[in-house]
C-alpha positions in Angstrom: -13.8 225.9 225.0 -15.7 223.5 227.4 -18.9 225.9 228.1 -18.6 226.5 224.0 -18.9 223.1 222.6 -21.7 221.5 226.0 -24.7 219.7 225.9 -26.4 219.7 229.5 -28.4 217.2 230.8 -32.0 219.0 230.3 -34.1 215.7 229.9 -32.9 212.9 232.0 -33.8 209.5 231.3 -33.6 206.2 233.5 -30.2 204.5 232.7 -32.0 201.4 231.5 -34.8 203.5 228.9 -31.3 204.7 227.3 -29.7 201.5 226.9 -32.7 200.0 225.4 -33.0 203.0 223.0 -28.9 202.3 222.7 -29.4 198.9 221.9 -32.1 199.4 219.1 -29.4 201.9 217.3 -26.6 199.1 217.7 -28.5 196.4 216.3 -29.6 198.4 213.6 -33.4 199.0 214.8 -33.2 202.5 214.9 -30.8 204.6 212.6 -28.1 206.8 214.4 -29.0 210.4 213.7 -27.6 213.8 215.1 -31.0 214.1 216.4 -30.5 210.4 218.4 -26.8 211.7 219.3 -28.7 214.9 221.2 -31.7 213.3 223.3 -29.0 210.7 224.6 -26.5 213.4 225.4 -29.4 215.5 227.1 -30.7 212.4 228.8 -27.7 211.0 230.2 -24.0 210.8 231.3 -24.0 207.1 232.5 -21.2 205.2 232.2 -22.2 202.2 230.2 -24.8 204.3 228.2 -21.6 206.6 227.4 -19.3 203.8 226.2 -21.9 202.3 224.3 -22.8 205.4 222.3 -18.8 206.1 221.4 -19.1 202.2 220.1 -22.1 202.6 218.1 -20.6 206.1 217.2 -17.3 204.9 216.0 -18.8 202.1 214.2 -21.1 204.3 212.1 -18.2 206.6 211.3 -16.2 203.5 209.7 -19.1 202.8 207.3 -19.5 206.6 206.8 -16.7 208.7 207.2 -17.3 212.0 205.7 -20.2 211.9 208.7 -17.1 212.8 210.8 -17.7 216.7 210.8 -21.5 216.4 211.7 -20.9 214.0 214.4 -17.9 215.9 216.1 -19.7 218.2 218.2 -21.3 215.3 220.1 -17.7 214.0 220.7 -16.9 217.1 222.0 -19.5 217.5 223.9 -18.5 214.0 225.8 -15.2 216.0 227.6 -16.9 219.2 228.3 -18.4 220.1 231.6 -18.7 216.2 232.6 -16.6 213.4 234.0 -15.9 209.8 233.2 -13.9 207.0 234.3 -10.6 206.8 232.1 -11.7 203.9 229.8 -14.5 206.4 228.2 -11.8 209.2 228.2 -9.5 206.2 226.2 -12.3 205.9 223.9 -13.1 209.3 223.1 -9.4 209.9 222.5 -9.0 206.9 219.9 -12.1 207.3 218.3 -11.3 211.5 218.1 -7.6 210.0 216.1 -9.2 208.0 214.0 -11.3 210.1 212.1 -9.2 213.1 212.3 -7.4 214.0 209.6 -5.1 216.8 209.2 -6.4 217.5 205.5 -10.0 218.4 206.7 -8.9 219.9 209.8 -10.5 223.2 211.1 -10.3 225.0 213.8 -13.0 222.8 216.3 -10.2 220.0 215.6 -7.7 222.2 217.3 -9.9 223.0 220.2 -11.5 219.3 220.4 -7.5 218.2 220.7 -6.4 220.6 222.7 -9.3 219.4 225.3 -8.0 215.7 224.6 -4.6 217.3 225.8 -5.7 217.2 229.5 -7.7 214.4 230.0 -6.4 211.6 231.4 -5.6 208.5 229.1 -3.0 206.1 228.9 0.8 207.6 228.9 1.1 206.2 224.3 -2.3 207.5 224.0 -1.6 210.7 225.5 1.9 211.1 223.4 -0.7 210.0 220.0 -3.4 212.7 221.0 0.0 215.1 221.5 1.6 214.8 218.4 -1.9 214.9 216.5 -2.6 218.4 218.7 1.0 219.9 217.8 0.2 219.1 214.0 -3.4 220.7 214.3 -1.8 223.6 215.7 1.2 223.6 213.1 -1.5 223.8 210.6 -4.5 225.7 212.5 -2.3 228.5 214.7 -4.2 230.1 217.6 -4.8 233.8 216.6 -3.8 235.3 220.4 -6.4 238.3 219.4 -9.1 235.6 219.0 -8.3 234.7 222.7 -8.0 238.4 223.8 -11.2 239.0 222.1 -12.7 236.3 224.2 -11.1 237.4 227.3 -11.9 240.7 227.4 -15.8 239.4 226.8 -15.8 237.4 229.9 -14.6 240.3 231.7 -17.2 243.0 230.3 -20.2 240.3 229.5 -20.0 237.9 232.0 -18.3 240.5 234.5 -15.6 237.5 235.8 -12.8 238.6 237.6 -9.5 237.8 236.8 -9.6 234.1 237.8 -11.9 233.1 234.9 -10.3 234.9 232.3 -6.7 233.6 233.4 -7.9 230.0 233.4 -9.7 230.9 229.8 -6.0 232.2 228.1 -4.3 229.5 230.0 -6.9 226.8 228.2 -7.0 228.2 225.0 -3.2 229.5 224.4 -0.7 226.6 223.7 2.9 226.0 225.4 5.5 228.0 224.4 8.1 225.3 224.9 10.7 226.0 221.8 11.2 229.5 222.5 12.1 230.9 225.2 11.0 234.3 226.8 13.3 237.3 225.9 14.1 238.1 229.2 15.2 234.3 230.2 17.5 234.7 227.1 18.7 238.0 227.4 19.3 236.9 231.5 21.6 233.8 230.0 23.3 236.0 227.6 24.1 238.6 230.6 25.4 235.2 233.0 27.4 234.2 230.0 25.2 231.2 229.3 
């Protein structure tokens, strides 16, 4: 999921040139556009600049919500292959539940929660972005041979050992936790359990 949905840094820009072009968007200078959401992300991963985009972001989503599905990747593209401080994390998060809805959900929903599933946010945040993830997948179930499919390309493609393709099925397959394995229940039925 997080090499899928990346946007690297190929054109880095001072911190300062990228709050100035921030600024101009916020106060209404320069439109937001996909095409404004992809030179910052290829600029930059600052901080500030980041939190600022999510605000301007979030606030252009209010005034336009169907712009939701065009704008996700760049969300996305926030949690994958970079790090922030936990306050951008929080805002990605609350910004991802806002504008989610289950109705319009597709399957980059799932994997967008399912990456808000590990990042670290505030323990009622965390149980918000949870339940959201459990009802995406309710609704959106992972096909498993989707996953083996993708496995077995990093193993022939990309010629990764078992280490990458264990941590890909491990991020991409949900938690089993309501049913149990058959031999865990057929060991409690033998014990009398």
């Amino acid at each position: 999921m997080k090499d899928k949905y990346a946007i690297d840094i190929t054109t880095p820009k001072n911190p300062i040139k990228c709050h100035n072009l921030l600024s101009s968007v916020k106060k209404g200078k320069v439109e937001s556009t996909t095409e404004f959401a992809i030179m910052l992300l290829h600029a930059t991963n600052n901080r500030k600049n980041i939190a600022v985009f999510i605000e301007v972001l979030d606030k252009h989503l209010e005034a336009t919500p169907s712009a939701y599905e065009t704008y996700r990747p760049y969300l996305i593209a926030l949690i994958c292959k970079r790090e922030h401080p936990d306050y951008v994390y929080e805002s990605i998060a609350k910004t991802a539940l806002k504008h989610t809805t289950l109705k319009n959900a597709d399957k980059i929903d799932r994997d967008f929660f399912t990456a808000l599933t590990k990042i670290n946010t505030p323990e009622e945040l965390k149980k918000e972005v949870q339940s959201m993830h459990e009802k995406l997948l309710e609704k959106l179930p992972i096909d498993v041979q989707d996953v083996v499919e993708e496995a077995s390309r990093i193993i022939i493609k990309e010629q990764q050992g078992a280490p990458a393709v264990a941590t890909y099925i491990i991020e991409n397959l949900p938690e089993q936790r309501k049913k149990k394995s058959l031999f865990r229940r057929k060991g409690h039925k033998k014990m009398g359990r």
